[in-house]
DRENDO-1510 file (C-alpha; in Angstrom, 1 decimal, always signed):
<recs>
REC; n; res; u; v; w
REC; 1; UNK; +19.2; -11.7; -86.2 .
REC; 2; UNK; +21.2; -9.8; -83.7 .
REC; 3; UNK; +20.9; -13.0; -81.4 .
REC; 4; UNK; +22.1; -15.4; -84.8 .
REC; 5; UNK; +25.2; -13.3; -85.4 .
REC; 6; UNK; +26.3; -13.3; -81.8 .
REC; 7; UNK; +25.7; -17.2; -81.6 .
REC; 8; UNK; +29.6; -18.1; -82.1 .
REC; 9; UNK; +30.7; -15.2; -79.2 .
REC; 10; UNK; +28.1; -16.4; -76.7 .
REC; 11; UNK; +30.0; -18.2; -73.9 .
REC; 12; UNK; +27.7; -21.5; -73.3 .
REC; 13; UNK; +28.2; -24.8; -75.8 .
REC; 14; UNK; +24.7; -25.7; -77.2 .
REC; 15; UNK; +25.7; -29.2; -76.9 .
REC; 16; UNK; +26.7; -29.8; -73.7 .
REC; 17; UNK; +24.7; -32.1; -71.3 .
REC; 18; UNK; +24.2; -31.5; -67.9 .
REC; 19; UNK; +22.1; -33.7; -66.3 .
REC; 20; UNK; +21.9; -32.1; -63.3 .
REC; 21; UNK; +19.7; -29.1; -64.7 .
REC; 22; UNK; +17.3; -31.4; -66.8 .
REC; 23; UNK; +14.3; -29.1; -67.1 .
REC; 24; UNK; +15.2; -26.6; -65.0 .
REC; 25; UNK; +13.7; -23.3; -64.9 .
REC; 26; UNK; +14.2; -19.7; -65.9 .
REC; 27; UNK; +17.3; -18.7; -63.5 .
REC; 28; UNK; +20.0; -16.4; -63.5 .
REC; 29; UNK; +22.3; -19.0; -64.8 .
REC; 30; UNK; +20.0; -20.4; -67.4 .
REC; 31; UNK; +18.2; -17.2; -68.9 .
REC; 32; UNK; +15.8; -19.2; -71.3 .
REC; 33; UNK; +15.9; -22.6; -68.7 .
REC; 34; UNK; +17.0; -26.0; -70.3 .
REC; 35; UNK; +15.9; -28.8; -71.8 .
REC; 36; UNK; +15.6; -32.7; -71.2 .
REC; 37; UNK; +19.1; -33.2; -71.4 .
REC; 38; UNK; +20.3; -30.1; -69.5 .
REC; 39; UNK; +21.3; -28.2; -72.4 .
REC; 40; UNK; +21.1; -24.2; -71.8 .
REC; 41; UNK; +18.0; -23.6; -74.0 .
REC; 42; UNK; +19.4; -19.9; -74.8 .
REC; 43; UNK; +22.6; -20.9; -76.1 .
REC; 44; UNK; +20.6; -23.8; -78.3 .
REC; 45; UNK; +18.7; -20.4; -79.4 .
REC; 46; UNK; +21.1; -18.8; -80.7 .
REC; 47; UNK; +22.9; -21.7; -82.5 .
REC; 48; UNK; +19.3; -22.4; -84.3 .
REC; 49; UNK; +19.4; -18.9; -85.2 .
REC; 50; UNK; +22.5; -19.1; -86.9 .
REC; 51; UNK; +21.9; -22.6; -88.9 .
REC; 52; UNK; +18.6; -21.2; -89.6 .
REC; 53; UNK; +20.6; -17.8; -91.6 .
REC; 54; UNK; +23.3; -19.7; -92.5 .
REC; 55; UNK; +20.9; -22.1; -94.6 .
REC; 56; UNK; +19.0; -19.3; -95.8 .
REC; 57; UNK; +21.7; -17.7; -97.1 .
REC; 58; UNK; +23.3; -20.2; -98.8 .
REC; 59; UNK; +19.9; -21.7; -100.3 .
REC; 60; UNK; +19.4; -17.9; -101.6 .
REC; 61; UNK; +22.6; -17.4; -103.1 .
REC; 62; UNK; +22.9; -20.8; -104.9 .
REC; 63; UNK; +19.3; -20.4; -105.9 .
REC; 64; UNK; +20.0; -16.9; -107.3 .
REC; 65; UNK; +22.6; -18.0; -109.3 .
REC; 66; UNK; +20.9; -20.9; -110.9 .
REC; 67; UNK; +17.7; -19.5; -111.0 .
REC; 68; UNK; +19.3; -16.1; -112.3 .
REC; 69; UNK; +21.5; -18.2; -114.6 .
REC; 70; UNK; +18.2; -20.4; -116.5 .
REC; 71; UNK; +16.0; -17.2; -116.7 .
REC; 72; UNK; +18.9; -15.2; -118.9 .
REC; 73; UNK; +19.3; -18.1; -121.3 .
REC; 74; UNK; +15.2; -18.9; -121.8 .
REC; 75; UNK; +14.0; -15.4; -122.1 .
REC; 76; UNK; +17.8; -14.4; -124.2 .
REC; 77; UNK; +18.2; -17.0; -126.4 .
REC; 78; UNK; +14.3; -18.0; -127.0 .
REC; 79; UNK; +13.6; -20.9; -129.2 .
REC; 80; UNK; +13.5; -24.6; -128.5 .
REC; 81; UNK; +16.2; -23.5; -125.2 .
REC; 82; UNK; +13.8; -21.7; -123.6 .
REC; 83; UNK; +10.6; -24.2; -124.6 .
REC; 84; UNK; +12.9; -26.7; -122.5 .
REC; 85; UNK; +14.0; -25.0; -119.5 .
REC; 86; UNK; +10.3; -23.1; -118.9 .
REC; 87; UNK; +9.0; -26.8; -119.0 .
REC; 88; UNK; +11.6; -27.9; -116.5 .
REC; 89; UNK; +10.2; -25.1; -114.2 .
REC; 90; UNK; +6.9; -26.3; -114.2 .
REC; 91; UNK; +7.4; -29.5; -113.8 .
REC; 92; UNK; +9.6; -28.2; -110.8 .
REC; 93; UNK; +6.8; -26.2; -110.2 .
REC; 94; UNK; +4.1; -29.1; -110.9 .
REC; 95; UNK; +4.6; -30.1; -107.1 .
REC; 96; UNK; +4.2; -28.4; -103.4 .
REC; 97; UNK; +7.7; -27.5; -102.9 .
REC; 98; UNK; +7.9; -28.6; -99.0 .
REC; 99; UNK; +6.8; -32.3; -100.4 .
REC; 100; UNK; +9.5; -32.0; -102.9 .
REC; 101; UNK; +12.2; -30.5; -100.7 .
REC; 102; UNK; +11.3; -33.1; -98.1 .
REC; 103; UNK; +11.6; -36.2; -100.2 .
REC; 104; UNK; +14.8; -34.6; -102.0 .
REC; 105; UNK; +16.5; -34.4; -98.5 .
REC; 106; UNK; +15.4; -37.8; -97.6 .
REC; 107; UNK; +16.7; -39.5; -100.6 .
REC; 108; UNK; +19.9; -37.2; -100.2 .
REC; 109; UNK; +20.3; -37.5; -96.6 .
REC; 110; UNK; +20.5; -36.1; -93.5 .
REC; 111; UNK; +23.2; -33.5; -93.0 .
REC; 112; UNK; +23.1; -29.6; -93.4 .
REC; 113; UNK; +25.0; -29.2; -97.0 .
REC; 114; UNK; +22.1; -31.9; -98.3 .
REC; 115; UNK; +19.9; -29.8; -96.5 .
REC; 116; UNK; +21.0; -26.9; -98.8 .
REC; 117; UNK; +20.7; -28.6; -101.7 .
REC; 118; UNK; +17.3; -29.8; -101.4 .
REC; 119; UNK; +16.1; -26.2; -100.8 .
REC; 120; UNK; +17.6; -24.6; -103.4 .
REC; 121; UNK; +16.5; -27.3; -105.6 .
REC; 122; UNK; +12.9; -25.8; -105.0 .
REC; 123; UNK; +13.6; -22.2; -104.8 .
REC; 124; UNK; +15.6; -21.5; -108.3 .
REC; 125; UNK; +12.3; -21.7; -110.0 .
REC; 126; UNK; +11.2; -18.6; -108.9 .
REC; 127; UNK; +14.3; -16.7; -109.5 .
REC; 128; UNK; +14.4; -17.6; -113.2 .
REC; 129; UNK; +10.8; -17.3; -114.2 .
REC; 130; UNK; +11.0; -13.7; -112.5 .
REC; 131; UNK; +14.4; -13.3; -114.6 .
REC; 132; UNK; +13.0; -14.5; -118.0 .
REC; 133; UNK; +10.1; -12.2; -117.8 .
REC; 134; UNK; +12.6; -9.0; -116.8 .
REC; 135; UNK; +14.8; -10.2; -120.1 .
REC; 136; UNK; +11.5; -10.5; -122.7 .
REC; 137; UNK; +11.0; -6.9; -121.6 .
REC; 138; UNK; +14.6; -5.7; -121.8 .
REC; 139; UNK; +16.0; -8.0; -124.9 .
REC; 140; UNK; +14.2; -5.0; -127.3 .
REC; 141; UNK; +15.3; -2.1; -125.7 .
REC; 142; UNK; +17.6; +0.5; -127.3 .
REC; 143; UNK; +20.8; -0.2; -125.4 .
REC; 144; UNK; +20.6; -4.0; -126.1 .
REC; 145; UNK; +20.0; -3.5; -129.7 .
REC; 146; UNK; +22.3; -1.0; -129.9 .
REC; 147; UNK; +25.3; -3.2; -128.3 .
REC; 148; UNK; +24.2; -6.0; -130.4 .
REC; 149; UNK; +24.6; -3.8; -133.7 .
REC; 150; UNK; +28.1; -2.9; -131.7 .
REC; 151; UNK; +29.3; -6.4; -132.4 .
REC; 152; UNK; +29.1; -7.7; -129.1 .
REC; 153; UNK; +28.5; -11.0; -128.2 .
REC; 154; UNK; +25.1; -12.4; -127.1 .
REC; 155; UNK; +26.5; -13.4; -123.7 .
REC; 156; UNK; +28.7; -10.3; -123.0 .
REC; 157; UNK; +25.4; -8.5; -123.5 .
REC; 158; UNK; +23.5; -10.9; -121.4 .
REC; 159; UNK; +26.3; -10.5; -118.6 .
REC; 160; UNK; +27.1; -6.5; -119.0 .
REC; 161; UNK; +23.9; -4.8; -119.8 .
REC; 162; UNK; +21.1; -7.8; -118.9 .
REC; 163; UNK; +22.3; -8.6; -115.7 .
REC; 164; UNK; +22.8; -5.3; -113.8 .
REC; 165; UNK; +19.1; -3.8; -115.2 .
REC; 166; UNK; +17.3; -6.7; -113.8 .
REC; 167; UNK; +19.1; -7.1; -110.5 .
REC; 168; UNK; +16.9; -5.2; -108.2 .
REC; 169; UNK; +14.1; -6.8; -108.3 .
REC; 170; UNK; +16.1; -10.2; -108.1 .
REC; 171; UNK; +17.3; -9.2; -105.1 .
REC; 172; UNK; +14.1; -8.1; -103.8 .
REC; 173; UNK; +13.2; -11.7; -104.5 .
REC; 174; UNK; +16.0; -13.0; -102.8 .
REC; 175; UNK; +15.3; -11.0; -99.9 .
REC; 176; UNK; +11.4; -12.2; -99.5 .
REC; 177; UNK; +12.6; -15.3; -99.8 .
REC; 178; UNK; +15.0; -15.8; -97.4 .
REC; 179; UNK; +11.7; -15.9; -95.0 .
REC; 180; UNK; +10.5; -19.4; -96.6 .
REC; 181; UNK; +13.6; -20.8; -96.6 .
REC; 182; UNK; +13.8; -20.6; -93.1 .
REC; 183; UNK; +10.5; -21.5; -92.1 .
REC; 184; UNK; +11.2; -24.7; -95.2 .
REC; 185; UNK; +14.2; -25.4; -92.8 .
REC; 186; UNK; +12.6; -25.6; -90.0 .
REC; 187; UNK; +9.7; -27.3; -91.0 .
REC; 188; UNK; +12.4; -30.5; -92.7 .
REC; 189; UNK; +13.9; -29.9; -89.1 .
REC; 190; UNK; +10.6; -30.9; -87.7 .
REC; 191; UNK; +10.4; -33.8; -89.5 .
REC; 192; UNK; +13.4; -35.2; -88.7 .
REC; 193; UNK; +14.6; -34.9; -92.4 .
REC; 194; UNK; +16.9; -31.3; -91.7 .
REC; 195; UNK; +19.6; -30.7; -89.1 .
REC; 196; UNK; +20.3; -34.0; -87.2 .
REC; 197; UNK; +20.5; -34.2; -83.5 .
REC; 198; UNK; +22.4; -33.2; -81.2 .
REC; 199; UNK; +22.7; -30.0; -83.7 .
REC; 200; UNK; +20.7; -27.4; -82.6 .
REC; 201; UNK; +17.9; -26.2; -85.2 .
REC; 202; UNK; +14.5; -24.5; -84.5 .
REC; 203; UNK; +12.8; -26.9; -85.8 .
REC; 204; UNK; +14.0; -29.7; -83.9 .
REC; 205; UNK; +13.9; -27.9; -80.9 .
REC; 206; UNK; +10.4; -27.7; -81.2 .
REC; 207; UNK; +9.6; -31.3; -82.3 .
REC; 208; UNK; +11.6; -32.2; -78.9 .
REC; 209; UNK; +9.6; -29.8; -77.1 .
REC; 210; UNK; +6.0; -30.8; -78.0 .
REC; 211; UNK; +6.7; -33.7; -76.0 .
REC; 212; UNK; +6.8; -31.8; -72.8 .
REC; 213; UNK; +4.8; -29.0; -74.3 .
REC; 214; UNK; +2.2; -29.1; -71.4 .
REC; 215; UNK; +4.5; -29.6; -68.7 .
REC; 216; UNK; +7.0; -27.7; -70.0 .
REC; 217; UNK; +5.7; -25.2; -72.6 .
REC; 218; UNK; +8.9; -23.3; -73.0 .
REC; 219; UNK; +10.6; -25.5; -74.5 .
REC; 220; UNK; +7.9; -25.3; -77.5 .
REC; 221; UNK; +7.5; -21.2; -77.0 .
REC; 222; UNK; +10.7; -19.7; -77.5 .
REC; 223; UNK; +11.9; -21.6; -80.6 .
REC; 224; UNK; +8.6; -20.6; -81.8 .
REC; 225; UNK; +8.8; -16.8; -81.0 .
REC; 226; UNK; +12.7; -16.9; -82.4 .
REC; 227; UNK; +11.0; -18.6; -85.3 .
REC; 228; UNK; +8.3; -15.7; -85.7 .
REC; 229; UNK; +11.0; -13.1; -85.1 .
REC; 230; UNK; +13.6; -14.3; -87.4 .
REC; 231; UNK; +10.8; -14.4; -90.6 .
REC; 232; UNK; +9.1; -11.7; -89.5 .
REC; 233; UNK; +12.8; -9.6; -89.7 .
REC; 234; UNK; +13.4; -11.2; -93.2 .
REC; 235; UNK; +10.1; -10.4; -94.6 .
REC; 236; UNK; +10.2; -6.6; -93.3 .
REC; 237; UNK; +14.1; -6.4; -94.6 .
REC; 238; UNK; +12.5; -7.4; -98.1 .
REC; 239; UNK; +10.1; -5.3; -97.7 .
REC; 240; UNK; +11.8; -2.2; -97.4 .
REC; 241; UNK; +14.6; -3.3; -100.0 .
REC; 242; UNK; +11.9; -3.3; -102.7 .
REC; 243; UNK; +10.8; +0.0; -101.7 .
REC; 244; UNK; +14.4; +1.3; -101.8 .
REC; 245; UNK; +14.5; +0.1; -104.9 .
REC; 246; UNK; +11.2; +0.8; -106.7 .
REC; 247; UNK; +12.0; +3.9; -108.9 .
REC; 248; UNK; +9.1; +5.2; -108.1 .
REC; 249; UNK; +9.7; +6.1; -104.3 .
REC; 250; UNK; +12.6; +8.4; -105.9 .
REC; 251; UNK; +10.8; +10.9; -105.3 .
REC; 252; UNK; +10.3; +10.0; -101.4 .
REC; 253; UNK; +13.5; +9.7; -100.7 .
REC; 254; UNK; +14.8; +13.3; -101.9 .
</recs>
């Protein structure tokens, strides 16, 4: 992650070709080596790094809010509203959600704000089944009913008291899935169907790569570690957010 954020104050271009270093080794001008077009592997790196977050995060956040957004009104309004939008999620749900992302992206286009879009087309689902169950639980408790018999309107309840008691474990879904999102990126990458050459992405960096893999096999390794890294990070970041929040590690923590 460190490597991502740092990608727009490293001093080499991803893009530039030099075709005087095509598949040159690991030197102390070229940390990582390059690829077949010359291009400082390293600096491609760190540029996939930062697509990969900058995907993630924006596939997360517009998910969230969508997601977030559907599971309020099916599980706080109830009735025919929430028969519809539940059966909207499983159909959503009906189908792997790489195959779905990937033909979404390919009837969208390439290009990285399709990209987004295709992703976060998949992932709201799981934001607003998690957030209709949280509001079936909470739309009886005492401090609902109690604003309700108050006189205030359904959505100012929804939006004052609803929101903030279900937002940790929203975010702690958020923050798990931040991991797939990245490795969904990469894997459209792969395909060709994600970021489009001569952008650099993990996933196409690896797709270029197998085709050298066994002359070259670093070309294939390091977006592959970076890969491993960068969901290994999220998942562990998620992890320990859900433990911050679990009321019962309060305890623990005093």
């Amino acid at each position: 992650m460190v490597i991502a954020l740092a990608a727009a104050w490293q001093g080499r271009d991803p893009l530039r070709v030099d075709l005087t270093q095509v598949y040159a080794g690991v030197s102390a001008e070229h940390w990582l080596g390059c690829d077949g077009l010359g291009r400082d592997v390293l600096a491609r790196l760190a540029e996939g790094l930062r697509l990969s977050l900058l995907v993630g995060a924006n596939v997360v956040l517009l998910g969230f809010a969508v997601g977030t957004a559907v599971g309020i009104c099916a599980g706080w309004f109830g009735g025919w509203l929430d028969a519809l939008l539940m059966r909207l999620v499983d159909v959503v749900l009906a189908f792997p959600g790489i195959l779905l992302a990937i033909a979404l992206a390919a009837m969208l286009g390439p290009g990285i704000g399709n990209l987004i879009l295709a992703l976060a087309a998949v992932g709201w689902v799981g934001f607003a089944r998690l957030a209709r169950g949280q509001v079936l639980v909470l739309r009886h408790a005492p401090f609902v009913q109690a604003a309700m018999a108050a006189g205030v309107s359904p959505l100012a309840v929804a939006w004052r008291h609803l929101l903030p008691n279900i937002a940790a474990p929203l975010l702690v879904e958020a923050s798990l899935g931040l991991a797939g999102v990245v490795i969904g990126e990469a894997g459209l990458s792969f395909l060709g169907v994600g970021v489009q050459p001569p952008e650099a992405s993990l996933g196409s960096m690896i797709r270029e790569g197998t085709r050298v893999m066994l002359v070259h096999p670093w070309l294939v390794v390091w977006p592959g570690v970076a890969l491993f890294c960068l969901t290994l990070a999220a998942n562990l970041m998620g992890d320990a957010l859900r433990d911050y929040l679990d009321v019962r590690t309060v305890p623990r923590r005093e």
